[in-house]
N, C-alpha and C positions, 0 to 999 in steps of 0.2 A: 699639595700633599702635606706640608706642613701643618696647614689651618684643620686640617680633616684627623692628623694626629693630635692635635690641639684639643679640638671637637667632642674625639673619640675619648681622650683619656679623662676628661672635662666630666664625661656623661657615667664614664665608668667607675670614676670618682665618686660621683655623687648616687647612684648605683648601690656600689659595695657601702658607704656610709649610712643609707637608708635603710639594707636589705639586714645589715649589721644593727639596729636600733629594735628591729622586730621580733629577726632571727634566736636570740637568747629569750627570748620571752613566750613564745610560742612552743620554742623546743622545751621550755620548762617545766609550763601548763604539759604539753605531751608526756613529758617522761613520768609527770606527778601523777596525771591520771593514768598511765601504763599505756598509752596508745601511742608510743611512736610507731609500729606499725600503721596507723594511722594515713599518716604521711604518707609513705613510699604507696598505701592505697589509694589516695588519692592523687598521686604523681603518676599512676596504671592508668587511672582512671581520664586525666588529663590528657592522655596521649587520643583516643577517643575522642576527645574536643578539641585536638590538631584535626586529628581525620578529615573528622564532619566539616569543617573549615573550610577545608583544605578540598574537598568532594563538593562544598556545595561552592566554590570561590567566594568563600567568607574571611575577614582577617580571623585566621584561628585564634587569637586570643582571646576574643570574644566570643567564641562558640566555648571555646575552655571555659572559660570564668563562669558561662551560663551551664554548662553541664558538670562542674565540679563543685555548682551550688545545688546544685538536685542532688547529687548523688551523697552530698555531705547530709542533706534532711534524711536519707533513705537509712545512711549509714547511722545515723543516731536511733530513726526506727526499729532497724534489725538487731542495734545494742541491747533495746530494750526488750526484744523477743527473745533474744540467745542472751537474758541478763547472765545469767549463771557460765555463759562459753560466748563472752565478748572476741572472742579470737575470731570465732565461726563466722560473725558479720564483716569481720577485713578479708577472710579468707574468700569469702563470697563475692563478695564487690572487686578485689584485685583480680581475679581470673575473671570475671563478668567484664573487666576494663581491659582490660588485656585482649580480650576474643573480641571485643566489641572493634577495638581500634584493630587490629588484624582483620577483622571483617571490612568496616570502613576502606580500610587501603587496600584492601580487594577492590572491591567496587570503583576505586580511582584508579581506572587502569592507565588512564595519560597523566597522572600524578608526579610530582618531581622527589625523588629521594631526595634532593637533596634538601628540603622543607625539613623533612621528616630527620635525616641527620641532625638537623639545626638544635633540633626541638629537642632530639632523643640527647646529644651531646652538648648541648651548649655553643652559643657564639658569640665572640664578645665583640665582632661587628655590627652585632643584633641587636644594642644598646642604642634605645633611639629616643627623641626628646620627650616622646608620647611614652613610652615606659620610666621614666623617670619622674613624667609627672604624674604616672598611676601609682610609681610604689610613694610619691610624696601624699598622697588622697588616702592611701589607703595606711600608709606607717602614721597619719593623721588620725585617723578614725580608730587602729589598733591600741593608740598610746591615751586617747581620750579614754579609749572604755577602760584598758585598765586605771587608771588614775580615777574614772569611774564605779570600778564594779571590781578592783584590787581586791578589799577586805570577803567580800559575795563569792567570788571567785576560790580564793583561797581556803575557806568553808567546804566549799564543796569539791575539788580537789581531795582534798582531806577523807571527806564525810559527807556523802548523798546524801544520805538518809535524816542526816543533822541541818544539815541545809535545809531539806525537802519539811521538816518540818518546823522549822523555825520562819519559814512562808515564802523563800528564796521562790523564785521561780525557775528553779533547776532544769527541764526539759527546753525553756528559751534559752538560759545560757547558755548550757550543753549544744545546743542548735547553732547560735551565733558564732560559738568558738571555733564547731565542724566549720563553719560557713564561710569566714575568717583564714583558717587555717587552709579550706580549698583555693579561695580565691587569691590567698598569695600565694600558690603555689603555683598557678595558672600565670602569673602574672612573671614571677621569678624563672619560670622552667627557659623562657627562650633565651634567655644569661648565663644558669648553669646546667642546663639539661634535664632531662626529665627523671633520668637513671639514678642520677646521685643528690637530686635536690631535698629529698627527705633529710638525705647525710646535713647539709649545709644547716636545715634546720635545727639539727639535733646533737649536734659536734660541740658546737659552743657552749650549748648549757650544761653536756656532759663533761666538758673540762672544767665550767666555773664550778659545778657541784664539787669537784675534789677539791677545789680553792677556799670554799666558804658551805656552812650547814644555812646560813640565814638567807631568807627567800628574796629580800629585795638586793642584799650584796650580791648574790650569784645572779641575778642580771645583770646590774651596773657591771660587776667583773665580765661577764659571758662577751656584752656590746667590744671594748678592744680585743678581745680575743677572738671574736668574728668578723673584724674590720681588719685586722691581721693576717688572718687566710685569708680573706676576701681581695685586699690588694694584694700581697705578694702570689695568691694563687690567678689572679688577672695579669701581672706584668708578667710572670714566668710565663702562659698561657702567651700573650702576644709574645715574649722572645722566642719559643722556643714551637711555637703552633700547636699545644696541646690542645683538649679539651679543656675550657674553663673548670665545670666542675668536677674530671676529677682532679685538675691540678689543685685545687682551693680544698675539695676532697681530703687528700695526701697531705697536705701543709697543715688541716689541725689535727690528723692522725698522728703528726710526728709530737703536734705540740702536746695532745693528749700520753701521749707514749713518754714525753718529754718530763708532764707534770707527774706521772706515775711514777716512773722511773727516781725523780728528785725526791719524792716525798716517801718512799722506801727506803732512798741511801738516806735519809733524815731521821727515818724513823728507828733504823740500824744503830745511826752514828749516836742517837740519843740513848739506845739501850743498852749500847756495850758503853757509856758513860755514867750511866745509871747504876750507883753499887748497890741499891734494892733488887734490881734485875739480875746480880751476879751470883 
């Protein structure tokens, strides 16, 4: 029993420090180009790649990662159609994920909820060596392209249209990052759940942003502050048997809530000291 909590906290360790290395870099790129909606689309949409899985006795993770890469090229497609009502293409694909996996587990009538719990909440028994060595393959590949494709990136973020014609190839990148962005969601979901793993994404970079305006400090800041929820929302989560995510959920809400709150009594304490302000 020992050896298996040894095991457990070993994997979950390495887990939250990986998921932590990506998680602010991803949510960045999202909040820069406005698509965290984004996320929680493709988190609908992954539930769908449980189903199928799960309906045909496939490991669902692999049907996830394969059908939240299709659905990321479709989703950059219909961006482009609804350029003007980018909203209209998330709105489409999250209810088209949603029906689809509600149809799926129809159709799985000797199915096991409790799969489908795992998946929808989170479990941090579900941490296994094969997941640890995807998110190292894949936190590999994420950290090469930006160190690669950093300056390219940030360009277009900014500025399509600047990009697009300075010779970027903006409709790959845009693709790669959908594609990026689905597959570690797929890969993440059976750790923190499918509900709040958009949040996980997108918490950290929205705390470092009030920490720092400059775009490589608000990552490096983002990674301990996502490695922060990450273990204390996993060890509360095993003491207490919550859901992983939304206990990790609630832990950067407070610390968001935290930095807000600090940098208003700051911003107070500085202007009723300020005799120009008086």
């Amino acid at each position: 029993m020992e050896m298996f909590f040894y095991g457990f906290m070993q994997r979950a360790f390495q887990a939250s420090l990986l998921i932590s290395l990506i998680a602010p870099l991803l949510g960045l790129f999202l909040i820069l180009r406005r698509q965290s909606l984004m996320a929680d689309t493709l988190a609908h949409v992954s539930l769908a790649g449980v189903a199928l899985g799960l309906l045909l006795s496939i490991n669902p993770t692999w049907t996830n990662i394969f059908l939240v890469m299709v659905i990321a090229i479709v989703l950059e497609y219909l961006r482009m159609v609804y350029r003007s009502y980018s909203e209209v293409s998330i709105a489409i694909l999250m209810s088209a994920g949603m029906a689809l996996a509600l149809f799926l587990m129809s159709l799985n009538q000797g199915g096991t909820t409790l799969n489908i719990n795992q998946f929808l909440f989170g479990s941090i028994v579900t941490i296994s060596s094969q997941q640890v060595w995807m998110l190292v393959a894949l936190a590999s590949i994420i950290l090469i392209l930006y160190a690669v494709l950093r300056k390219a990136m940030y360009v277009m973020v900014f500025d399509e249209e600047t990009a697009f014609t300075a010779g970027l190839p903006v409709k790959t990148m845009s693709i790669m990052f959908n594609v990026l962005t689905g597959v570690t969601i797929a890969v993440i979901m059976p750790i923190v759940g499918a509900l709040l793993v958009s949040a996980i994404l997108i918490l950290p970079a929205a705390i470092s942003m009030r920490l720092s305006k400059r775009f490589s400090t608000t990552i490096l800041l983002g990674i301990p502050i996502a490695l922060t929820g990450m273990l204390s929302g996993l060890f509360t989560s095993y003491e207490y048997g919550t859901p992983p995510g939304a206990t990790i959920t609630l832990i950067l809400i407070v610390i968001l809530g935290c930095v807000i709150a600090l940098q208003r009594a700051l911003r107070l304490f500085r202007s009723s000291h300020n005799p120009l302000r008086r």
